[in-house]
C-alpha positions in Angstrom: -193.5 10.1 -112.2 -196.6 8.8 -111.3 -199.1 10.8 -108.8 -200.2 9.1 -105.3 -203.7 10.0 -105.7 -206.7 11.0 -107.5 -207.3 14.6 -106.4 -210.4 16.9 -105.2 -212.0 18.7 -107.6 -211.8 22.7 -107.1 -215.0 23.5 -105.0 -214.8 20.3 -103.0 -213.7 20.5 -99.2 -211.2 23.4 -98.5 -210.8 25.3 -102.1 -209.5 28.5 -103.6 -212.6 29.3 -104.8 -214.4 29.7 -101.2 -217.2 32.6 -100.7 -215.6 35.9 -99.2 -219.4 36.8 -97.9 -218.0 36.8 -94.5 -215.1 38.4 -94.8 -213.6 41.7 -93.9 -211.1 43.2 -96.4 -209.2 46.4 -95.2 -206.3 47.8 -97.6 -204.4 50.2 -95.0 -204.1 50.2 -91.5 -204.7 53.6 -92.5 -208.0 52.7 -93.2 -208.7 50.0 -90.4 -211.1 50.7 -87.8 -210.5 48.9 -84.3 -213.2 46.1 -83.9 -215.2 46.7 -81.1 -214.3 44.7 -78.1 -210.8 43.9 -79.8 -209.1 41.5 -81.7 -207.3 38.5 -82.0 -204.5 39.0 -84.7 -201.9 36.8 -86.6 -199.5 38.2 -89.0 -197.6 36.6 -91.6 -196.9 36.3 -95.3 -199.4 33.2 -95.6 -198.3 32.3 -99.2 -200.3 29.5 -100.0 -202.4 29.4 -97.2 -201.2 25.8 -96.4 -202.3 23.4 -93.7 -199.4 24.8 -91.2 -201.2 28.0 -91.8 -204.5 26.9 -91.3 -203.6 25.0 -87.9 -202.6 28.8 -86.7 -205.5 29.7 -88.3 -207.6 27.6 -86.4 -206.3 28.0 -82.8 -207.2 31.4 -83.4 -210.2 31.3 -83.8 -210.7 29.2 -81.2 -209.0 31.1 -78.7 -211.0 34.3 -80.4 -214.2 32.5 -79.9 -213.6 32.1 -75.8 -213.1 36.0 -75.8 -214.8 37.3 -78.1 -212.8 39.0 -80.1 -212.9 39.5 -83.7 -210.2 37.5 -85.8 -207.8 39.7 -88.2 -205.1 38.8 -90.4 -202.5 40.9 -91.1 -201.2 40.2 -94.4 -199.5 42.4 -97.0 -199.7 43.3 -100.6 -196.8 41.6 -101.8 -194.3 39.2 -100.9 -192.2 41.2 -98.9 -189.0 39.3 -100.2 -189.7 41.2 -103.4 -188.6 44.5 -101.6 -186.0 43.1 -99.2 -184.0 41.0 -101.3 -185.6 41.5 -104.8 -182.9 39.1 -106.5 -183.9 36.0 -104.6 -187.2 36.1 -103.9 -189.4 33.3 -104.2 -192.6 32.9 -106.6 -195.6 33.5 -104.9 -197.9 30.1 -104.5 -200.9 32.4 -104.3 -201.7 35.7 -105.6 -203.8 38.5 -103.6 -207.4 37.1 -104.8 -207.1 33.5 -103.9 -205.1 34.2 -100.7 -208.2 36.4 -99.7 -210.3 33.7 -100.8 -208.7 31.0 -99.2 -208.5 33.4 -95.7 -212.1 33.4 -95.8 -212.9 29.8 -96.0 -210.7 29.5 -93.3 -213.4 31.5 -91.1 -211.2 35.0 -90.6 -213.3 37.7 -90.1 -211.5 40.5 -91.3 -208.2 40.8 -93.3 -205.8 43.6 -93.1 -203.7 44.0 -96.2 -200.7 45.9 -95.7 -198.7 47.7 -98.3 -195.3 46.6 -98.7 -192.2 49.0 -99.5 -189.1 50.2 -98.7 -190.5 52.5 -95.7 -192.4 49.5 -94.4 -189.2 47.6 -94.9 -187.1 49.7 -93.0 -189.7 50.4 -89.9 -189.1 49.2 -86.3 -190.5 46.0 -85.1 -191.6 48.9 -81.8 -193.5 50.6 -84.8 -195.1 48.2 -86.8 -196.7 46.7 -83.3 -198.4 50.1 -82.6 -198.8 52.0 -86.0 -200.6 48.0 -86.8 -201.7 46.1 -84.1 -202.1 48.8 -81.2 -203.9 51.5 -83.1 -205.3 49.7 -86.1 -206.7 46.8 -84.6 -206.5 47.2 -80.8 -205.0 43.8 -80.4 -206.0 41.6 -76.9 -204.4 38.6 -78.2 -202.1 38.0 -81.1 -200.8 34.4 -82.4 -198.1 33.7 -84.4 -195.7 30.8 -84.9 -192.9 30.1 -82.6 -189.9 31.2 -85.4 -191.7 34.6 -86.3 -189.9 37.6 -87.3 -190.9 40.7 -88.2 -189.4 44.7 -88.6 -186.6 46.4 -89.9 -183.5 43.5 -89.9 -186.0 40.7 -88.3 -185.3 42.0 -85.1 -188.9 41.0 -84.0 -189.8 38.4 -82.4 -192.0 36.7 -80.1 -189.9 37.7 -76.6 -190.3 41.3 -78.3 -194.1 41.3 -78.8 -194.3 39.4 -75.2 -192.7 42.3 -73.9 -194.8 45.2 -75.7 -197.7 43.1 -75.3 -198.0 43.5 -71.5 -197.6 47.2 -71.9 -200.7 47.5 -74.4 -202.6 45.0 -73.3 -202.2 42.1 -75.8 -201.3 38.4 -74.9 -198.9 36.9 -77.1 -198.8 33.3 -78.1 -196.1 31.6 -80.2 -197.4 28.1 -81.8 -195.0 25.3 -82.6 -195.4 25.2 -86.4 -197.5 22.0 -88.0 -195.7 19.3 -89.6 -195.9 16.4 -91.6 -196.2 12.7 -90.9 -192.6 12.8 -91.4 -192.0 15.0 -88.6 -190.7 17.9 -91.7 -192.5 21.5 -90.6 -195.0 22.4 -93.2 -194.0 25.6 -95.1 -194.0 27.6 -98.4 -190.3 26.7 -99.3 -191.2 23.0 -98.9 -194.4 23.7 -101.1 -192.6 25.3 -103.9 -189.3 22.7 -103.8 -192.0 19.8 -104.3 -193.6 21.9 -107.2 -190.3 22.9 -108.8 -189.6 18.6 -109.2 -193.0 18.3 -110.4 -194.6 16.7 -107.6 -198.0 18.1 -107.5 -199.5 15.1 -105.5 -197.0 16.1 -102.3 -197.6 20.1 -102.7 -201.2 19.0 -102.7 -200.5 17.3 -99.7 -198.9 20.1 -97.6 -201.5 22.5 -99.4 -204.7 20.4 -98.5 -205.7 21.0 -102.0 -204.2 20.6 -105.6 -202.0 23.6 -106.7 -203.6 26.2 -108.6 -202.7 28.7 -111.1 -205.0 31.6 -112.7 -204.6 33.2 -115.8 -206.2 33.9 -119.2 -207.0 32.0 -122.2 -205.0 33.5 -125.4 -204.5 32.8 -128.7 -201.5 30.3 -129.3 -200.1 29.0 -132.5 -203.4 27.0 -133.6 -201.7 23.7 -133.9 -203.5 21.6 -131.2 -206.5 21.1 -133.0 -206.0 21.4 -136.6 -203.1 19.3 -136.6 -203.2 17.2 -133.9 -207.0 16.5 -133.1 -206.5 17.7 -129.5 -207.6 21.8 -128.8 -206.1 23.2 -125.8 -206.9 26.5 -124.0 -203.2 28.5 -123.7 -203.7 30.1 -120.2 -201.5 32.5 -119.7 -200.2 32.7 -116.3 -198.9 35.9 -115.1 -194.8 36.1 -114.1 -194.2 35.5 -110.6 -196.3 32.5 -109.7 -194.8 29.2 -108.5 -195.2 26.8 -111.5 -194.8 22.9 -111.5 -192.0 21.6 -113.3 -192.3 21.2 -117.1 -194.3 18.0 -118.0 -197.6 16.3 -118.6 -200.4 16.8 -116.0 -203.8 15.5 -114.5 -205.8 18.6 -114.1 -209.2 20.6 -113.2 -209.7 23.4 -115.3 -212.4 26.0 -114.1 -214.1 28.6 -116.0 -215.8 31.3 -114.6 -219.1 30.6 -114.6 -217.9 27.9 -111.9 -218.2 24.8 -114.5 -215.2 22.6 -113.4 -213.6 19.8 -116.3 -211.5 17.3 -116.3 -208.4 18.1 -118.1 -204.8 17.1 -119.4 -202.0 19.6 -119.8 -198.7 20.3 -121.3 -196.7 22.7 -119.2 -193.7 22.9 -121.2 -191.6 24.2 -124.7 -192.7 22.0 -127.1 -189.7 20.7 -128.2 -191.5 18.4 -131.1 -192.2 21.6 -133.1 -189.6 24.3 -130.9 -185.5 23.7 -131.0 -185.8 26.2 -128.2 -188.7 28.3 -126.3 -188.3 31.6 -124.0 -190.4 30.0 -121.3 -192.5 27.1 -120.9 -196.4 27.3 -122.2 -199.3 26.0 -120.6 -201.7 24.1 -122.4 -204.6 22.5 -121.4 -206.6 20.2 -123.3 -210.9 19.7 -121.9 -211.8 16.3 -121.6 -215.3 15.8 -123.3 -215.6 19.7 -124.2 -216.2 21.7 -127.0 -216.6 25.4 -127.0 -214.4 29.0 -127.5 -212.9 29.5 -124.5 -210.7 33.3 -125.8 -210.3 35.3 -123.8 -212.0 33.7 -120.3 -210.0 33.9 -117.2 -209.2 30.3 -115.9 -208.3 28.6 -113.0 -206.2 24.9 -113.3 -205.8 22.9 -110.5 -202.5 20.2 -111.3 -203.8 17.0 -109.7 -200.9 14.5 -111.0 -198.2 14.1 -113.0 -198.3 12.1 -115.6 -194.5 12.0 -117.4 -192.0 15.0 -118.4 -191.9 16.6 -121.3 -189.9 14.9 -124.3 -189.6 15.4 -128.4 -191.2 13.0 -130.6 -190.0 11.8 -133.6 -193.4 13.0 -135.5 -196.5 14.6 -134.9 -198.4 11.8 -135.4 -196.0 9.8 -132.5 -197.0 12.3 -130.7 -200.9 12.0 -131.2 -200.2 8.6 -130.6 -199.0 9.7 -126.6 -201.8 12.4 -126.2 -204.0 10.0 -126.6 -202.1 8.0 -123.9 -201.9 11.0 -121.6 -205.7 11.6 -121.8 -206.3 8.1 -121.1 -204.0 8.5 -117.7 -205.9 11.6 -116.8 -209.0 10.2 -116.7 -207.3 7.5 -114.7 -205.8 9.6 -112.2 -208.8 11.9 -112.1 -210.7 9.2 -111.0 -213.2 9.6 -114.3 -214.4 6.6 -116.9 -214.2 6.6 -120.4 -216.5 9.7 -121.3 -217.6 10.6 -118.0 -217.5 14.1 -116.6 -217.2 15.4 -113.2 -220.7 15.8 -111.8 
């Protein structure tokens, strides 16, 4: 499968690796102090931070702004399908520090992230609203989208908060959640069923950004560039992320002193060399790099794909397709023969 698009390089337009200068991180409500003159508040999950999120995002801070009241997001520190319904529970498109990183480019002031277990599982919706937004955050105006639930059985919901807003003082507003241009709601399920196929170009899409994955460069089996002529960085991405689908990809690969660089990647078992794998490996190979990356945490951004993953016949059939691949990510990367993102 071929991608739609050439996509943004990390850092350009709306990115996970926005500033958090402005932003307000409190782990508790335990620890929260009301803003002075109130708050607006939205609560939710916000896995991915996605472009239906940051429409709610947005009309709350524009309705804040009128008021003057100090935007909050109440988050928590873990999916909370991971303590409801362990066995099913997705992967995460996000983890903690780039969902407070992408909170803060969307203008929040101040995010409240709230521990997640089974005592929080099991509390009243009546309890959450004042332990949370009553006492915590003294809450004028709270905004959430029209199909929210919240509270021990998802009892709570928008009628509910209506209702205990107008006896402490908050407004409640239920949004009709963003969609696509084909009328489909934007969500997290959505996200992660496009990145499951390998269709990084439509998460991207309902993202506002490529996917991105964080993790660490290790050691791998030393093959890539003695024997094949093409290094790659093995990041190792910690369990519980939301993964594309095994294949070949157009990437950006960032390291952390911000330097972003065109790259191609394997995310896959390597059945050329492997009869069978535990779990798929990523490998990314720098476009017009050389250096020791060991040991450097790294951030790649899947742009495309560029084919799945298939065994080769030889190793040097399958030089003969890396070089192809690299080719088509410089191609789909939008890049020339030897040039490098500026």
């Amino acid at each position: 499968m071929r991608g739609r698009a050439a996509g943004p390089r990390p850092g350009a337009g709306y990115s996970g690796t926005a500033n958090l200068v402005a932003v307000e991180v409190v782990d508790g409500p335990e620890h929260c102090t009301p803003p002075a003159g109130g708050s607006a508040v939205t609560i939710g999950a916000y896995d991915g931070v996605h472009l239906g999120h940051r429409h709610l995002l947005s009309e709350l801070r524009r309705r804040a702004e009128v008021r003057g009241l100090t935007t909050v997001v109440v988050t928590f520190d873990r999916h909370p399908a991971t303590v409801v319904r362990p066995e099913s529970a997705p992967p995460i498109l996000t983890d903690r520090e780039q969902k407070l990183e992408l909170l803060a480019a969307a203008g929040i002031d101040r995010t409240l992230v709230v521990p997640f277990d089974l005592a929080r599982a099991n509390e009243t919706a009546e309890e959450f609203v004042l332990e949370v937004l009553v006492q915590a955050l003294d809450a004028r105006l709270v905004v959430v989208g029209e199909d929210f639930h919240f509270g021990h059985g998802r009892v709570g919901n928008v009628t509910l908060l209506t209702e205990m807003g107008s006896r402490h003082g908050f407004e409640v507003v239920g949004l009709t959640l963003e969609a696509d241009t084909t009328r489909e709601v934007v969500s997290s399920t959505r996200i992660r069923e496009l990145l499951a196929t390998g269709d990084v170009s439509g998460a991207a899409e309902l993202l506002g950004r490529p996917h991105q994955v964080r993790g660490v460069v290790v050691h791998g089996d030393g093959r890539g560039g003695a024997e094949l002529g093409f290094p790659t960085a093995n990041v190792d991405v910690p369990a519980g992320l939301s993964m594309p689908g095994e294949g070949i990809y157009a990437c950006w690969f960032e390291r952390p002193d911000g330097s972003v660089h065109a790259a191609a990647a394997s995310l896959g078992r390597r059945p050329t060399f492997h009869v069978t794998a535990p779990r798929a490996v990523l490998e990314v190979y720098l476009l017009d790099f050389s250096g020791d990356l060991y040991g450097e945490a790294a951030r790649v951004s899947f742009v495309t794909r560029l084919r799945e993953e298939r065994r080769f016949e030889s190793p040097e059939a399958l030089v003969s397709q890396m070089t192809d691949d690299v080719a088509a990510a410089r191609v789909a990367l939008g890049l020339t023969s030897g040039q490098t993102p500026s």
